[in-house]
N, C-alpha and C positions, 0 to 999 in steps of 0.2 A: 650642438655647440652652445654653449652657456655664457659665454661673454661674446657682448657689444665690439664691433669696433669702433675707433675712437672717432665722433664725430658723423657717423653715416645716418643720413635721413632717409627714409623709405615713404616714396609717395605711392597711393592709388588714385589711379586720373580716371576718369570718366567726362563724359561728355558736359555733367550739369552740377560735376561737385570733386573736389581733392580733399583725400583727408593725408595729410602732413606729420608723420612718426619723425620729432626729431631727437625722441629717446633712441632712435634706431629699430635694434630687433627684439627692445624687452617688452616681453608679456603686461607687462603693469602699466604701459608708458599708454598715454592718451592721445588721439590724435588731435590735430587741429583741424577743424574743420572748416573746408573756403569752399564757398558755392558762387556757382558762375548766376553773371548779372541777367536776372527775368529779362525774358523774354515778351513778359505779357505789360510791360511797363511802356510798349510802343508800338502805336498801330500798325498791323499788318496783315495784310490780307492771307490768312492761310487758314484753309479747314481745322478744325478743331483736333480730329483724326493725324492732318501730315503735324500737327503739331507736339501732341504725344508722343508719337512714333522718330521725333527728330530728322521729317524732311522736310522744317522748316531753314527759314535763314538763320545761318549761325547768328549767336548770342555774341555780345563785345568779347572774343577773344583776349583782347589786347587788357582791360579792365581784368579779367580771371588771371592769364599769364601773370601778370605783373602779381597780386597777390601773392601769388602761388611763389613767385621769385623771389619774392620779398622773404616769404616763410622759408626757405631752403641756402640764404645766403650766406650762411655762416656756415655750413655741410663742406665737410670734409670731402666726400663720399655723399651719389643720391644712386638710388636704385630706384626705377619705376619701375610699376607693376598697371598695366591696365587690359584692355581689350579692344578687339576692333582691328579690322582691313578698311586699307585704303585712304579715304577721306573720312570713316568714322575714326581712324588710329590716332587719339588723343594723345598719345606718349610719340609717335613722330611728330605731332605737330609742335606740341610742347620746346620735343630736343630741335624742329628745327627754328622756330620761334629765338631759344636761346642762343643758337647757332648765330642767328641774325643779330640780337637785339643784346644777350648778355652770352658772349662767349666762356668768360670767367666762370660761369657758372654752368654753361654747358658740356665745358671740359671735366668736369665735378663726376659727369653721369658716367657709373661705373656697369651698369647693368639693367636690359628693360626683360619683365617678365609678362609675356600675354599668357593670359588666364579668364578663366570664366569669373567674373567677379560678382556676377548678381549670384554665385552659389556658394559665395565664400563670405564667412564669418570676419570681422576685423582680424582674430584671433589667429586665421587659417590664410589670410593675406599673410600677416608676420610669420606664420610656421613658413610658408611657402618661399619668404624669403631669406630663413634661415636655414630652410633644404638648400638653397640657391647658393648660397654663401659656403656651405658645409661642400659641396660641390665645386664649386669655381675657389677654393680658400685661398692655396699656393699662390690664382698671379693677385688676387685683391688684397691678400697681406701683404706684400711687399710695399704696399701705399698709405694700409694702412694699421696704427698701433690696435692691439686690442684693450677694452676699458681695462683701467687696473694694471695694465703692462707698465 
């Protein structure tokens, strides 16, 4: 597939950082990148070790979301791509955060992709969400224009 649809943002979420394609799925486009607010910025008692590993206490959520919401408000179309079960799944916590807090933009989310993301290049995120798109086209056209259409 060689053309963008009109308006679609493709995030990668992780636990400690989103980088924000609001070129969509072009090879060239840059992301933005939002990292979630230090942890080390307020005392807390947790080993060095559960701290790297993220089982500490969560970071401001609520300071990252918002960010992150801010970057995608104008999206026609958001496709997440992340990883993680359970309470590490950064891309349901997100959609349900928006569910809660910014429904307008939650209704936006056309598709979530789990993937291994520490094995993938920026580059191999965008291919992966334009296999997705080549894949699912029929019912996501329907909502949305392709660029240049």
């Amino acid at each position: 597939m060689s053309d963008n649809p009109e308006g679609l943002v493709v995030v990668e979420l992780t636990r400690d950082r989103a980088l924000v394609w609001v070129t969509g799925v072009d090879p060239n486009g840059r992301p933005r990148v939002i990292r979630a607010p230090s942890e080390k910025s307020h005392h807390v008692h947790v080993r060095q070790a559960q701290h790297h590993h993220g089982h500490d206490s969560d970071h401001t959520n609520v300071t990252f979301y918002e960010s992150i919401s801010q970057a995608v408000a104008d999206a026609s179309g958001i496709v997440l791509v992340g990883h993680g079960k359970g309470k590490a799944n950064q891309m349901l916590r997100l959609s349900q955060y928006w569910e809660r807090k910014h429904p307008e933009i939650g209704a936006k989310v056309v598709g979530a992709i789990d993937s291994d993301l520490e094995a993938l290049s920026e580059n191999q995120v965008l291919a992966l969400v334009r296999d997705w798109l080549d894949e699912d086209y029929d019912s996501f056209e329907q909502g949305f224009p392709r660029a240049g259409a």
